[in-house]
Structure formats: C-alpha cells, structure tokens
C-alpha positions in Angstrom: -9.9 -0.2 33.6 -9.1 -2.4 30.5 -12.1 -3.9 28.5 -12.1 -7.1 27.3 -13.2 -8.3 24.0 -14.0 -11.7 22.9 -15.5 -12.0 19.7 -14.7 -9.9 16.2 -17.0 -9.3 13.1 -15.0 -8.6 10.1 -17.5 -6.7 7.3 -15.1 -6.4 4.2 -13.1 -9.4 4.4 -10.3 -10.1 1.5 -6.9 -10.7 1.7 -5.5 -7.6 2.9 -5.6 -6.1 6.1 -9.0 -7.8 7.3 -6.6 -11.4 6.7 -4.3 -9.7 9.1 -7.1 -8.4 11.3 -8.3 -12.2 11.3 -5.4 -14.1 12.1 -4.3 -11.8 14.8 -7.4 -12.1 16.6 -7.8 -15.4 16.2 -4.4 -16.3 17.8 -5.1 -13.6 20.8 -8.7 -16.0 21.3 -11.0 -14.1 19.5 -13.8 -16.0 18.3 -13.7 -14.6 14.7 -16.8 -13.7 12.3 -16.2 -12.4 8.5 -18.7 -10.9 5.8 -18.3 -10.1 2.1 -20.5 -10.8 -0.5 -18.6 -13.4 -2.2 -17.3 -15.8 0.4 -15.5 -18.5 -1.6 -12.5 -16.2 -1.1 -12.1 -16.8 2.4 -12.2 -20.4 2.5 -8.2 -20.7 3.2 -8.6 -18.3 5.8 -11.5 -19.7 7.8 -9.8 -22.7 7.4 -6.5 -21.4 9.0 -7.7 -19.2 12.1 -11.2 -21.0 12.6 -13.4 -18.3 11.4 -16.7 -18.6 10.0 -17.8 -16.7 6.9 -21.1 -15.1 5.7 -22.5 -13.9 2.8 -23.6 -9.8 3.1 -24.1 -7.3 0.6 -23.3 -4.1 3.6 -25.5 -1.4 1.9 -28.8 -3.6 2.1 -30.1 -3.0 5.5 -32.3 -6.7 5.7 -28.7 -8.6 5.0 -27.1 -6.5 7.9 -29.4 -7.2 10.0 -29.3 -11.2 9.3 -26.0 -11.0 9.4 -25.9 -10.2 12.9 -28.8 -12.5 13.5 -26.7 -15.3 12.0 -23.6 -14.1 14.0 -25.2 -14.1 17.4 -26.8 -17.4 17.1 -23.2 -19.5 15.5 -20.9 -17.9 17.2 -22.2 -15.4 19.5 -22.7 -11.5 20.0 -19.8 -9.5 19.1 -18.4 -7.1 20.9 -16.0 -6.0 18.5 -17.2 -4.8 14.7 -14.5 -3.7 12.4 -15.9 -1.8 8.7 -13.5 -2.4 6.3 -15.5 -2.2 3.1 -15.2 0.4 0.7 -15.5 1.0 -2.7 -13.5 3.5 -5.5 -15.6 5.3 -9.2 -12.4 7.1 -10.7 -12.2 9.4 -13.5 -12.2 13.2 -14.3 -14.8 15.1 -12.6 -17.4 15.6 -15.6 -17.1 12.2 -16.4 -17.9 10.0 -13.2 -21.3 8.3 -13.7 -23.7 9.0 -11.2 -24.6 5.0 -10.6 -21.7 4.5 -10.0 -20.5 7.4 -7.3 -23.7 6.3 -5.6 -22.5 2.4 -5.3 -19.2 4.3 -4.1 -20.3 6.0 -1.1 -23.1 3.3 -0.5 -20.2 0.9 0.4 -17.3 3.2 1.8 -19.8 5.2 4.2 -23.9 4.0 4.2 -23.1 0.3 4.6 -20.8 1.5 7.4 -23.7 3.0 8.8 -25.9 -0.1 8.5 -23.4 -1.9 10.2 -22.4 0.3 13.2 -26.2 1.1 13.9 -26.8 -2.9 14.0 -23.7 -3.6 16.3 -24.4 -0.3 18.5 -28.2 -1.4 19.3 -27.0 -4.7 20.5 -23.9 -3.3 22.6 -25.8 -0.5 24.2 -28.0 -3.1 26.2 -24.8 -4.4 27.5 -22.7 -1.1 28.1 -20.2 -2.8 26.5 -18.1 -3.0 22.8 -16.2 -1.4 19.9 -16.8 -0.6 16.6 -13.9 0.3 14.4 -13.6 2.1 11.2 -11.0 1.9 8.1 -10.6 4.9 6.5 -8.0 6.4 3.8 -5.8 9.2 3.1 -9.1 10.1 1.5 -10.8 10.7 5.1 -8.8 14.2 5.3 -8.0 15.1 2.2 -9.8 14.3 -1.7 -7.4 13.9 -4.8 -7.9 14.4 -8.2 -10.3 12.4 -10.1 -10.8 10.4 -7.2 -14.4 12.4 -5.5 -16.4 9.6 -5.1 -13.9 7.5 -2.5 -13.4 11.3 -0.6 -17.0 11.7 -0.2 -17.4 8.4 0.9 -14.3 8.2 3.3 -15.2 11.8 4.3 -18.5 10.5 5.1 -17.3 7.3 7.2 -14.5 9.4 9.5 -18.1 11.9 10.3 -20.2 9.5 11.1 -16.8 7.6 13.6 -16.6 11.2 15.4 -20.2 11.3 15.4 -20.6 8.1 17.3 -17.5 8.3 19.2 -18.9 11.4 21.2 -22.0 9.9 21.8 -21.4 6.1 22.5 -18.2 6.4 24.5 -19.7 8.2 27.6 -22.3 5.0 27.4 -19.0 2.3 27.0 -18.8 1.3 23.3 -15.4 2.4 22.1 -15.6 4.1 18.7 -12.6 4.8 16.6 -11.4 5.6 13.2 -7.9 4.6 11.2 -6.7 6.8 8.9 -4.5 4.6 6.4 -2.4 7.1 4.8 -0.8 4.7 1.9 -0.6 1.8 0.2 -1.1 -1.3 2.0 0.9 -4.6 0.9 -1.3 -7.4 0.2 -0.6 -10.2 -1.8 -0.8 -9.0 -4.9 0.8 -5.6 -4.3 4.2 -4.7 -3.3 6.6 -2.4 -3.5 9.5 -1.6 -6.3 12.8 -3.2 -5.6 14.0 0.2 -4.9 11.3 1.4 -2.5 11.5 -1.1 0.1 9.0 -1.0 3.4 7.3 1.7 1.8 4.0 0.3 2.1 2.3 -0.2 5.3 2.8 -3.4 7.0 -0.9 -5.2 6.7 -0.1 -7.3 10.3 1.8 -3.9 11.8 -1.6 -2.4 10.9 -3.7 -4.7 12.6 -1.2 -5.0 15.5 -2.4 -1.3 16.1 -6.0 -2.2 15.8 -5.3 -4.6 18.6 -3.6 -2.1 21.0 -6.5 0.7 20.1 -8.8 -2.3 21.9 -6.7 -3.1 24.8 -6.6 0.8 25.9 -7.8 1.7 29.2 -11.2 3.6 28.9 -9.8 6.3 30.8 -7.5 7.3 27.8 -9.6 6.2 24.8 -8.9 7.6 21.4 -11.3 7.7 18.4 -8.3 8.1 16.2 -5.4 6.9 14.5 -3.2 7.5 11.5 -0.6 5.3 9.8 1.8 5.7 7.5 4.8 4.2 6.1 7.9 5.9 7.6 8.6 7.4 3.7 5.2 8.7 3.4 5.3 12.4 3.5 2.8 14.4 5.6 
C-alpha cells in the first residue's frame, strides 16, 4: 500500500533546499505551507508555486502551536511536516558562549521537537502522515569547533529514531536525511575545478519525494546523501 499525501508544511524555509522542497511539491499538487521567522524572503516563492507563508519563531512552543492553528484553518491539515531549521555557534571549544550553544540546539533539535509533537498529535487521530527531518554530516559524526551544531543534529536524528519506532506501527512515517555536504544554493557553488561536487538542492528533494511515495510495507526512517566526490 502507497500513502498519499496532500499538503506540506515547510518549517525552515529559505532558499536552499526547502525552495526545492516547495517547488517540487507544489508541481506534484501539494497544497504547500512555509514558516520562518522572517517571511519577506519568501515572497518570490509563494508567488511562483502558490504557497502561503507564516511567521514562526520554531523554539517557542505558543507560535508552533498557532502555526498549525493558522495552517489547518487557510489551507488545511498537513499530512506532511518537513524540519528544516537549524542553527550553527562556531569556535574553539573554551570559547563558545553558552547563550549562544543554547539558541543552537534550541533551533537544530527543541524546535524540531515542538514541531513534530504538534504535527504527530493531529496525525495520530487520523492514522495517517509524515514528518521529515533534515539533518547533517553533523548527525553521525561532530567536527572540530563545530559542538554546538553536533549536539543539536545529534539531538534531532534521536529524537527521528525515537519517533520512527513508535509512530510508524500507528501509520505516521518518520524519517531522517542525513545531508553529508555542501548543498548549492544560490549563493554557494562550487570552484570551477570541483564541479557537481555539491549536492543537487532539487536531486535532494527529488529523494524526499520518493521517501513519501514508499509503500508502508518497506518504510525507511533513513537516508544519506552525498555528492558522488564526497568521501565516506
């Protein structure tokens, strides 16, 4: 059996992958939802697929739960929720300042919490959905002066597994994407001499799309992507 899906929200929206993630959907007839807290962003792309934008800070639990109040009523419940906001505090070690670790994990792992718990109440009534993570290289393994984004990716893939074994026996699809390099947006690209060796935004999102048209009967709750030159 193949679920169907008919209508997206996209917390984390920019101009990376989530702009692929949008204009895929919207083409395949998803009725397509995106939040971030600044919204004037978006304004070419809502104009260009038909999405509608909101305002929402994800790691303030009274704006999550509007936001799905505000979803359901314009445009209806979704049954597809894709986290795509994180946030990065770099330095060495001894240095990182604790505010600003905090606001790190808050975004890359609590605010996918508040957001997965608020689309999970809604679908369990229904026996029907899926909620979809973005995670990093981070998720499996931390880099140097870069803690704060592994704690918080760390954080998110846990809390995907976490779900996934509970919520799939009960039909919401849970899964995580490991993005294991550098994705090309438009305003990042590769070196002349490195060509395709940054991941494909719209190759990205073509996977997301496939990871919701699999049969329940072979669900996965993971997936990692790479560029073809990225070592393992």
């Amino acid at each position: 059996m193949t679920t169907e899906y008919s209508t997206a929200l996209i917390v984390g929206s920019g101009s990376g992958l989530s702009a692929s993630l949008t204009r895929l959907l919207a083409r395949e007839g998803f009725k397509v939802a995106l939040a971030a807290r600044n919204i004037e962003k978006l304004a070419s792309l809502c104009e260009s697929t038909g999405a509608t934008a909101y305002a929402c800070d994800a790691t303030d639990a009274a704006q999550v739960a509007q936001l799905f109040q505000d979803v359901e009523h314009k445009v209806g419940a979704p049954d597809v929720v894709i986290y795509n906001a994180s946030a990065r505090a770099r330095g060495p070690f001894v240095s990182l300042v604790a505010s600003e670790v905090e606001q790190a994990i808050r975004v890359s792992a609590f605010g996918g919490f508040l957001v997965a718990q608020e689309a999970a109440r809604r679908m369990l009534t229904k026996g029907h959905g899926a909620i979809l993570f973005t995670g990093a290289s981070a998720s499996v393994k931390g880099y140097a002066q870069s803690a704060p984004f592994a704690m918080g990716k760390f954080a998110l893939r846990g809390l995907a597994q976490s779900m996934a074994r509970e919520l799939a026996p009960l039909g919401i699809h849970v899964a995580h994407f490991i993005i294991d390099g550098g994705i090309r947006n438009p305003g990042r690209g590769e070196a002349p001499e490195n060509p395709d060796s940054m991941l494909d935004p719209d190759a990205i999102a073509g996977n997301y799309l496939h990871v919701l048209r699999q049969p329940r009967s072979a669900w996965t709750w993971e997936m990692e992507l790479r560029p073809w030159v990225e070592k393992f």
